[in-house]
N, C-alpha and C positions, 0 to 999 in steps of 0.2 A: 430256368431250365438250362441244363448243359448244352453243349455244341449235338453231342450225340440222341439226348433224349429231343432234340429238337429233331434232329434226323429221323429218330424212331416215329414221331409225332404227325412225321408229313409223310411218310410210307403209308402208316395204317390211316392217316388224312385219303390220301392219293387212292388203297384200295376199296375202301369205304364208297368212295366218287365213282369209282369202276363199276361197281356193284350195282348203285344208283344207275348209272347212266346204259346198262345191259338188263338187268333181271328183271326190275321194276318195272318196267314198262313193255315190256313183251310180258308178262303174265296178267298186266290190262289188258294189252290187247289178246290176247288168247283166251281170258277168261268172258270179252264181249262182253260188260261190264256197261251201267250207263257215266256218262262223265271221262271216258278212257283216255282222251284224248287231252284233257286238260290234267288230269292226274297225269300223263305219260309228259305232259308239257313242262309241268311242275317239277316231277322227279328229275329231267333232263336239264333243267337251269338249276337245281339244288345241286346235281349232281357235277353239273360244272364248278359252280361254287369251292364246293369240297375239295375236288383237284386242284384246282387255282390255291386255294388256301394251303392244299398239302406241298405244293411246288413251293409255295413261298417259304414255308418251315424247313422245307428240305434246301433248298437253296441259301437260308439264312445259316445254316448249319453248315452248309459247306463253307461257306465264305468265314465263318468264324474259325471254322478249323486251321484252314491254309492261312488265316493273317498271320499264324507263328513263327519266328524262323527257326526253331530249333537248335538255337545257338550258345552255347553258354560264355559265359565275356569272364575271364580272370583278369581283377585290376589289379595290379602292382605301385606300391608306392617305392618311390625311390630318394634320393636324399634330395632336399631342396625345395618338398614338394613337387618333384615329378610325376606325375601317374603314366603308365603306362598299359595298357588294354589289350591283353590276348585272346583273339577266338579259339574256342575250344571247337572239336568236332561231337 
């Protein structure tokens, strides 16, 4: 996966985890349901998971993006075997 689909990968990770950790568990408990409290316990630890996992992808992404420098190096050779190394902008 690329630097960016890893970023794309940990947003819709991250709002997937949102979702879980708000909707899911107020419509147990609203619906007074038996077992709500373990479903709403359940959902709320997946649903951390999920953000945890989406922070990671989205953090892996960033860090691979910025190890670049954007630089491009013209080498020159010169007589004698010299080289010489230009940065470009």
């Amino acid at each position: 996966m690329t630097a960016k689909q890893k970023g794309k990968f940990g947003d819709v990770l991250c709002d997937i985890g949102k979702y879980m950790l708000t909707v899911v568990p107020f419509t147990y408990f609203m619906g007074e349901s038996k077992g709500a409290i373990y479903i709403a316990i359940t959902m709320v630890v997946m649903g951390m998971l999920i953000v945890a996992s989406g922070l990671y992808f989205t953090k892996k992404s960033e860090s691979a993006s910025v190890s670049g420098t954007g630089k491009k190096r013209k080498i020159r050779i010169l007589r004698n075997a010299v080289f010489v190394v230009e940065e470009q902008s």
